[in-house]
C-alpha positions as a printed Julia matrix, in Angstrom:
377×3 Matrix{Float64}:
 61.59  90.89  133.81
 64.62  92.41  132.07
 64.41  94.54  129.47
 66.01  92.06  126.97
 63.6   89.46  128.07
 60.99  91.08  127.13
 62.3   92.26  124.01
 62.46  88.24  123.0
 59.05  87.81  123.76
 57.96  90.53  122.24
 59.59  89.19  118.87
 58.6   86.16  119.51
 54.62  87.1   119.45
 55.63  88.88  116.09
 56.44  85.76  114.75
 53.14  84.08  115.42
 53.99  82.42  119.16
 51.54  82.76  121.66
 53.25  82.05  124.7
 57.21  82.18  125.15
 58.7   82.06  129.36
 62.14  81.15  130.46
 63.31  78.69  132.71
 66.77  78.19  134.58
 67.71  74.29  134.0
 67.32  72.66  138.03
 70.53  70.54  138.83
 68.17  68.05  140.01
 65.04  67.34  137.77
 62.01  65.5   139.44
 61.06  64.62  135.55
 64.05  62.56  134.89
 62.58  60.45  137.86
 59.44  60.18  136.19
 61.28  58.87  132.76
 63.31  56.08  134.32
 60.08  54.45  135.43
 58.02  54.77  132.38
 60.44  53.35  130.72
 61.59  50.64  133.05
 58.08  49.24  133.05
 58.05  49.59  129.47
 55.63  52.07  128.5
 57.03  53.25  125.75
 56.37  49.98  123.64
 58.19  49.83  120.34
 59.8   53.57  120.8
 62.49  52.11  121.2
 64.84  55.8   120.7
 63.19  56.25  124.17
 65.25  53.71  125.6
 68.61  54.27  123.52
 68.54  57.93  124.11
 67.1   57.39  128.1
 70.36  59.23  129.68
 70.59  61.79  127.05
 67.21  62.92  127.38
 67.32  62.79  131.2
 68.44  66.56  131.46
 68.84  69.05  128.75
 72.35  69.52  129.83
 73.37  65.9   129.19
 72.5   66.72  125.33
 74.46  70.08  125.58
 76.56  70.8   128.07
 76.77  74.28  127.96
 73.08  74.87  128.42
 71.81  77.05  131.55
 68.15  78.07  130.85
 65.37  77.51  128.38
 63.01  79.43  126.63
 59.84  77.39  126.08
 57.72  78.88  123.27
 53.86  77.85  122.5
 52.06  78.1   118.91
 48.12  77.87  119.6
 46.58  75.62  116.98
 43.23  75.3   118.64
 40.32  73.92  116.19
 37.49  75.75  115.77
 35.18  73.01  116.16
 34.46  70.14  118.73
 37.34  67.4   117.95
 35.46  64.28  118.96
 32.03  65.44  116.59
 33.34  63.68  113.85
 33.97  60.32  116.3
 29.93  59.97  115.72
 30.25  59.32  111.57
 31.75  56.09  111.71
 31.76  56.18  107.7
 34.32  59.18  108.29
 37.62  59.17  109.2
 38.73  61.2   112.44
 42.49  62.66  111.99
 44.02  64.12  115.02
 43.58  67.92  115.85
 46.93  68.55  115.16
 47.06  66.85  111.86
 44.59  67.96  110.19
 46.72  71.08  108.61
 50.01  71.36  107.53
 52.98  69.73  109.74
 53.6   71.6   112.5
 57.45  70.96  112.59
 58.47  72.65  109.29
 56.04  75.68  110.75
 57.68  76.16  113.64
 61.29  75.3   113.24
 61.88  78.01  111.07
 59.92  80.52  112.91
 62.54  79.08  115.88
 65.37  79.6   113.64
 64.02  82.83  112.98
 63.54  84.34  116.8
 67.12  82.61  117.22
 68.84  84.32  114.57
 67.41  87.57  115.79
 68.59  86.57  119.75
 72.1   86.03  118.61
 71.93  89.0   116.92
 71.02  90.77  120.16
 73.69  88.95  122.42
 76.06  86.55  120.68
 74.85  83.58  122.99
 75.6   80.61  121.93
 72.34  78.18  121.32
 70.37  75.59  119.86
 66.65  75.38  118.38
 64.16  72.25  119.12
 60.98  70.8   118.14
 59.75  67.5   118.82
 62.84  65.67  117.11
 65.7   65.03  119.72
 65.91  63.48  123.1
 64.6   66.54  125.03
 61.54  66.57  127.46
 59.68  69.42  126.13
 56.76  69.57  128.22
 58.23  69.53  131.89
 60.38  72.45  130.49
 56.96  73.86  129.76
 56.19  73.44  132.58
 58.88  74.54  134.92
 58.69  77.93  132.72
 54.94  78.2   133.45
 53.45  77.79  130.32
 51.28  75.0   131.38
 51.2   72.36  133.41
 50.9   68.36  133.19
 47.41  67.05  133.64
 46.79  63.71  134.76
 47.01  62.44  130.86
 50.28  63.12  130.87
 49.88  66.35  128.26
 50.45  70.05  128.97
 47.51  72.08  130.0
 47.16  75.94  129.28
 45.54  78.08  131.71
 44.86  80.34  128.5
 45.05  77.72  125.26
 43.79  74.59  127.19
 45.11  71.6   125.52
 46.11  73.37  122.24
 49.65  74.18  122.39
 52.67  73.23  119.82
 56.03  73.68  121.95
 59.36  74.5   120.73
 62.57  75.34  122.87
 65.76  77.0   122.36
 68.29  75.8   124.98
 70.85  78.74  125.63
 74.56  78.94  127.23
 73.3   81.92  129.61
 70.24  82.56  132.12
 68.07  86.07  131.13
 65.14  85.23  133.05
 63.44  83.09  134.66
 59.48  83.11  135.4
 57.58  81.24  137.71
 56.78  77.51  137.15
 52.89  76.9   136.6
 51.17  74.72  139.25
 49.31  71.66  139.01
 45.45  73.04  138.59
 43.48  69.63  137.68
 42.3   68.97  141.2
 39.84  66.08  141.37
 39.11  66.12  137.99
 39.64  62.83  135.86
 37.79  63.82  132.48
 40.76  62.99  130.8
 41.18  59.42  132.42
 37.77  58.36  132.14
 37.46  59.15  128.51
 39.85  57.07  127.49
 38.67  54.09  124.89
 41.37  51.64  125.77
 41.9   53.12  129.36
 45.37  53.75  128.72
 46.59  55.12  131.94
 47.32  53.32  134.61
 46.67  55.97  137.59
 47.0   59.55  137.16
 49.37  61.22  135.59
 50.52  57.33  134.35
 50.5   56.6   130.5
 51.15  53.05  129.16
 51.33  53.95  125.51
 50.91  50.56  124.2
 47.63  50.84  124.99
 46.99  54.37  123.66
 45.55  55.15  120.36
 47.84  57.67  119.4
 51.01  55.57  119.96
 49.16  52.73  117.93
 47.74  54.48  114.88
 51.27  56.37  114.39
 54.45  54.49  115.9
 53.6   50.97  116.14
 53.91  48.38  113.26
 52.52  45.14  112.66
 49.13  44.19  113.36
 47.66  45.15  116.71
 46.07  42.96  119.75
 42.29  42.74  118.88
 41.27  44.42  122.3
 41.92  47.41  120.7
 40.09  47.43  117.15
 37.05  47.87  118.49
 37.88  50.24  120.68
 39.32  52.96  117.7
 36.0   53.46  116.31
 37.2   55.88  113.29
 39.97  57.39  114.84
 42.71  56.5   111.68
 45.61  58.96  112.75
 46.07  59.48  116.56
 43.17  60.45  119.18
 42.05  63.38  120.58
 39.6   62.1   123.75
 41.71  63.29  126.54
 43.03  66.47  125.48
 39.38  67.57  124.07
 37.24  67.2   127.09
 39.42  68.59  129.0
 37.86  71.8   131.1
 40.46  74.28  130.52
 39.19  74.28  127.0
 36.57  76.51  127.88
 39.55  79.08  127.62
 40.86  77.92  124.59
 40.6   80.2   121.16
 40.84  78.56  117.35
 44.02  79.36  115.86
 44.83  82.02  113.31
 47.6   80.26  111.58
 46.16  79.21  108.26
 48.77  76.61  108.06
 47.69  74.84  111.07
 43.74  75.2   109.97
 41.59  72.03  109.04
 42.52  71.35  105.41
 39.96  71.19  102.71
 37.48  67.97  102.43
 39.72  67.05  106.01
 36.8   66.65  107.91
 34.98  64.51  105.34
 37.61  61.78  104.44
 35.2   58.74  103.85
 36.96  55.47  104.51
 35.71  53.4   101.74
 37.77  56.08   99.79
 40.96  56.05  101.37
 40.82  52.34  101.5
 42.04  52.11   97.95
 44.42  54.49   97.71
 47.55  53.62   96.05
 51.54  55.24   97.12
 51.24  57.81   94.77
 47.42  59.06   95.59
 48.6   58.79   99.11
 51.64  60.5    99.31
 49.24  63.52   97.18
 46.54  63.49   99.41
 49.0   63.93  102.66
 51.7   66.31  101.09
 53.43  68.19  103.7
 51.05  66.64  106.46
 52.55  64.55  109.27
 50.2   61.77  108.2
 52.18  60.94  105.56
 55.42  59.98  108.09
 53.42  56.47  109.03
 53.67  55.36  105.28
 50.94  53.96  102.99
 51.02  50.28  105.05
 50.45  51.7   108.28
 47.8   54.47  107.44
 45.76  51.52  105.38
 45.95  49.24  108.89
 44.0   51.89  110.5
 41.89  52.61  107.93
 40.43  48.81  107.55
 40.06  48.53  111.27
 38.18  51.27  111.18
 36.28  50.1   108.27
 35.31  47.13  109.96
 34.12  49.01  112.61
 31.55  50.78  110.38
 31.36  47.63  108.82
 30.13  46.19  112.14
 27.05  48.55  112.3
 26.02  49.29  108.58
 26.58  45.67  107.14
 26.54  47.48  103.65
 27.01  45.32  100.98
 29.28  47.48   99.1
 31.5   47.84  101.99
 32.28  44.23  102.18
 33.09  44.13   98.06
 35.68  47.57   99.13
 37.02  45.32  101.55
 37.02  41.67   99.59
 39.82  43.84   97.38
 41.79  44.57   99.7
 42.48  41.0   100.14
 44.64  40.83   97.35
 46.9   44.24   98.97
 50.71  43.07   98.76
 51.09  43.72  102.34
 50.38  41.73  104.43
 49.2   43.59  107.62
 46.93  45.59  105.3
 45.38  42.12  104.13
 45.42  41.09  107.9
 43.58  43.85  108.42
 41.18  43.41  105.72
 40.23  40.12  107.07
 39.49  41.35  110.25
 37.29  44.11  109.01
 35.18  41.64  106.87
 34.59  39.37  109.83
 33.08  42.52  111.23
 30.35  42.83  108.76
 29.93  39.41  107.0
 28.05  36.27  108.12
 29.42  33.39  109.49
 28.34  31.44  105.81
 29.81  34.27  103.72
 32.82  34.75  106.01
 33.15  31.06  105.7
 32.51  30.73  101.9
 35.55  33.55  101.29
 38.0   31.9   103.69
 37.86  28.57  101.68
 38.33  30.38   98.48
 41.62  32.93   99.96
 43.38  30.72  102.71
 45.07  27.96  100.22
 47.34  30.74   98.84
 47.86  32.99  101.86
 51.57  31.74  103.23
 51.61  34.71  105.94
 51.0   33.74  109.06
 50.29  36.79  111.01
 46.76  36.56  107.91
 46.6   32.77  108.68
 45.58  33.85  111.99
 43.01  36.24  111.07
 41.58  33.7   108.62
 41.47  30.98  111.86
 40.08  32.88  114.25
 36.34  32.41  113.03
 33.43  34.79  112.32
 33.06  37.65  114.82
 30.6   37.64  117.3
């Protein structure tokens, strides 16, 4: 490695990164392959920037065409406790790993703006910084620099960090290393497949996000297919399964950053308290968290589902009279929602007794549908 390209890392560990590798950009790119057919079969759903930006994100260079190498930086944000515990208190709410603290893209944008400052000041390249919010394929990058490597859910895997890895890239006009692309070390193993509650993937290494929990909870809008209520159990703001039981964890270390560290009372949100929550308390309770990107509609969807999945098992009155008000919520997915969550819990007389009395003045007719389609069994 040359001596400037180890300075770079160097700084870049002094600003809190705990991996940072280069990578010369390949004329041909095997992952630009794998794009086209995800989205020709239409796995990306309603992402629909996937499609618009398809050619741009292709290849870094077709976003910038002066760019000749990348360097791929990781920021560890490990937890320090087993993700999928709280998946067992179905009166809780379970919150992604990675949302649980502070967003991750203010964090680490500046620290990128930071290590690129301090590279231009070095070598007047020319460059540009990255982080989850353009057309740019972060993880094969990753990859082909040998930070990780895609498992077989589609995610990058750590020899070191396991699944816990934030990535950020700076594309730059000039190659000043290049290290050794990490090889595919899953083998046989299909934890991550088999763990999945809607079984998302298709094969190996073959996501259909429509189906994934993750993609549901956070980009999609509207009321979803029934198949997968059920199947969320608590899980309000993406889903952990895959990356969690993942082996390479056992190598994996909680991280330091405070920022990134499980907020206070984050781990014991109950959700016949955020049920009620109005814009205001909402947009409070998630300050500067990337919860609070999916709006107040969306984050109440998941929450009644998953309501009505506790619902289901404790059949607690006062559950059902947290839920009966939420029939009166101006939106009308939430009240969908609510509808479906009372079915859950209530008895076929009861569920019957509070259709009659809310279906003459409901005009929506995604609701209507909830209302028709009869006590759950």
């Amino acid at each position: 490695m040359s001596d400037l390209a180890a300075s770079i890392r160097q700084q870049a560990h002094v600003l809190g990164f705990s991996a940072a590798r280069f990578a010369a950009l390949p004329d041909v790119w095997a992952a630009s392959e794998r794009l086209q057919v995800f989205v020709e079969a239409g796995f990306h759903g309603e992402m629909t920037w996937m499609e618009e930006t398809l050619e741009r994100r292709k290849h870094p260079r077709n976003m910038w065409s002066g760019a000749q190498s990348a360097l791929v930086l990781g920021y560890n944000y490990g937890p320090d406790s087993d993700p999928l515990a709280l998946l067992a208190e179905t009166d809780t709410a379970s919150i992604s790993v990675y949302a649980r603290g502070d967003d991750y893209h203010e964090l680490i944008k500046k620290k990128l703006k930071q290590l690129a400052t301090w590279i231009v000041g070095q070598i007047g390249c020319e460059l540009k910084v990255f982080v989850d919010t353009a057309p740019l394929m972060e993880k094969p990058l990753a990859a082909l620099a040998g930070l990780g490597w895609q498992g077989k859910h589609t995610n990058l895997v750590s020899r070191e960090f396991g699944s816990w890895l934030f990535l950020g890239v700076i594309l730059l006009d000039r190659v000043i290393a290049e290290d050794t692309p990490e090889r595919d070390h899953c083998g046989s193993c299909r934890a991550c497949l088999d763990i999945c509650p809607t079984n998302a993937f298709e094969g190996p290494y073959r996501l259909d996000a429509r189906k994934c929990l993750s993609y549901l909870t956070i980009e999609y809008r509207g009321p979803w297919p029934e198949i997968y209520r059920r199947a969320m159990g608590n899980r309000i703001y993406g889903c952990d399964d895959c990356l969690a039981v993942c082996p390479w964890n056992k190598f994996a270390s909680a991280t330091h950053e405070i920022k990134l560290q499980v907020r206070e009372g984050f781990e014991s949100l109950k959700l016949t308290d955020l049920v009620g929550l109005d814009d205001a308390s909402f947009r409070a309770l998630f300050s500067k968290s990337p919860v609070k990107r999916i709006g107040r509609e969306s984050f109440l969807r998941n929450v009644h589902y998953a309501l009505g999945n506790h619902f289901r098992v404790s059949r607690h009155p006062e559950t059902g009279a947290v839920l009966e008000r939420s029939l009166d919520e101006e939106n009308p997915v939430v009240r969908g929602a609510a509808v479906w969550a009372l079915k859950q819990g209530l008895g076929p007389e009861a569920f019957a007794r509070l259709r009659v009395q809310k279906v003459a003045g409901e005009t929506d007719a995604d609701v209507l549908k909830e209302w028709e389609g009869g006590h759950a069994q």
